[in-house]
C-alpha positions as CSV (number, residue, x, y, z in Angstrom):
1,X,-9.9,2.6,16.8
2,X,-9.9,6.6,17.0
3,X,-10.9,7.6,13.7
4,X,-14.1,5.4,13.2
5,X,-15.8,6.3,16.7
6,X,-15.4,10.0,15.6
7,X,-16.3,10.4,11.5
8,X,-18.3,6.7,12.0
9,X,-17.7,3.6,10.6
10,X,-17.7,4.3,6.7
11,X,-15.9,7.6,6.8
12,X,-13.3,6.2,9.3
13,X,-12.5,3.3,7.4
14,X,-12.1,5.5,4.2
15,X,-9.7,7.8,6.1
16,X,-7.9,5.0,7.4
17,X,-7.6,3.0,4.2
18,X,-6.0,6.3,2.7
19,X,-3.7,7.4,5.3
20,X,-2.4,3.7,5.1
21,X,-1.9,4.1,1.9
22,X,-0.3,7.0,2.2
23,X,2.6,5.5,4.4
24,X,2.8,2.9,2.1
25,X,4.1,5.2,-0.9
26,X,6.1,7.4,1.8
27,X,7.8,4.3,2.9
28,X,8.5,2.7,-0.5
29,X,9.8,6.5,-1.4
30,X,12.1,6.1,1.4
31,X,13.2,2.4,0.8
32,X,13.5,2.3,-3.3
33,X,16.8,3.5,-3.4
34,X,17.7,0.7,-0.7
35,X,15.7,-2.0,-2.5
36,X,16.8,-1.0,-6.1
37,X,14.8,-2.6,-9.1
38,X,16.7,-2.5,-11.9
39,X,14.0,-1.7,-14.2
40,X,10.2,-1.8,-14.2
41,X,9.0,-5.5,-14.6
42,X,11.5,-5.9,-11.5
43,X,9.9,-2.9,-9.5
44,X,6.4,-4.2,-10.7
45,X,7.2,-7.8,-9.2
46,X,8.3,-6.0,-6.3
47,X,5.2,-4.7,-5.7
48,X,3.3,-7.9,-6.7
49,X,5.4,-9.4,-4.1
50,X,4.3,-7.5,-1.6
51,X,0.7,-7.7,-2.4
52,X,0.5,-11.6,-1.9
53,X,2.8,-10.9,1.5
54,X,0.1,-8.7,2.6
55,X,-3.1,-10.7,1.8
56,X,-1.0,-13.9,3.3
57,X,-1.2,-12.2,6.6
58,X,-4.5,-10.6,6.4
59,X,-6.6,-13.6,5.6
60,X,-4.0,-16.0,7.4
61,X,-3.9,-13.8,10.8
62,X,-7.3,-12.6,10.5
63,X,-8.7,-16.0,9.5
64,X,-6.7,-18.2,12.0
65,X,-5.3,-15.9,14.8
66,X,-8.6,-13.7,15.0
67,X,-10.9,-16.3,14.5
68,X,-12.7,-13.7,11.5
69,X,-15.2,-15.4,9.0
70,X,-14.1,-15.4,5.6
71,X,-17.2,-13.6,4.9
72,X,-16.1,-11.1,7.6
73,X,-12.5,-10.7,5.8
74,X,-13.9,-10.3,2.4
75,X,-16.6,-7.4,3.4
76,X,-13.3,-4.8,3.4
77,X,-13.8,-5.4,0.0
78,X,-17.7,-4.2,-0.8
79,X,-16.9,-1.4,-2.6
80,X,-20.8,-0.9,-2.4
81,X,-20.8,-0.5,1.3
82,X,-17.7,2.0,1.0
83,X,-14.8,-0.3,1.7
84,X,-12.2,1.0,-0.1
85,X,-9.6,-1.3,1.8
86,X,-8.9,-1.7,-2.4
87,X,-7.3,1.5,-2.3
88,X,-4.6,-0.1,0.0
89,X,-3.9,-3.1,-2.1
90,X,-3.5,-1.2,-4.6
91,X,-0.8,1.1,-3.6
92,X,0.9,-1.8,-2.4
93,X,1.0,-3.1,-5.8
94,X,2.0,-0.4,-7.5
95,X,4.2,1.8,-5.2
96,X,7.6,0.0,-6.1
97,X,6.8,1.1,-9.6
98,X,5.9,4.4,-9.2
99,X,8.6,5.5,-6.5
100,X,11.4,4.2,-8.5
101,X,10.3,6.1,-11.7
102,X,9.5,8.9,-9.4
103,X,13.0,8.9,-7.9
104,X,14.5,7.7,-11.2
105,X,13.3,11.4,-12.8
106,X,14.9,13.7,-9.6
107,X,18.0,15.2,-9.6
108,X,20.3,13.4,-7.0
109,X,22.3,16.5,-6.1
110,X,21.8,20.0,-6.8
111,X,24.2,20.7,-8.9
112,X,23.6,20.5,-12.8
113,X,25.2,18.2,-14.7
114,X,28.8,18.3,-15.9
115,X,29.9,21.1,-13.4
């Protein structure tokens, strides 16, 4: 809506797709403490979790609410005409994982250990 009209359709999609999934690993930074896998298969299904939850409403809402072509909802994903919608799905996937071994390695106070 703002950023395609001003970089054009390509570029704005790109910055769009990346910003997303940007507040997608922000989120899941903020969240993975609440959410709490209890080891890696569980973060990783997690993630796989919300990946079908996400392409469930995309192709269900964009198929059936905004009347969109199915080949009109799978052209975000022609990596040849530079969709990288991928990118999103992606760190959807995988953001569980990586936030909780991200968090898993920081010190949770900042005092050193026995004191």
């Amino acid at each position: 809506m703002w950023l395609s009209p001003s970089l054009g359709e390509t570029a704005g999609r790109a910055l769009s797709s990346v910003l997303l999934s940007g507040l997608i690993l922000l989120a899941t930074w903020m969240t993975i403490g609440w959410i709490r896998p209890p080891d890696a298969r569980a973060a990783l299904a997690v993630g796989m979790l919300w990946l079908g939850l996400t392409l469930t409403f995309e192709f269900a809402v964009g198929h059936f609410g905004f009347r969109k072509t199915w080949a009109e909802l799978l052209a975000d994903y022609d990596l040849r005409r530079g969709r990288i919608w991928m990118v999103v799905l992606v760190a959807t996937a995988l953001a569980p994982l990586g936030m909780a071994r991200f968090r898993q390695r920081r010190p949770t106070s900042g005092r050193a250990e026995g004191e």
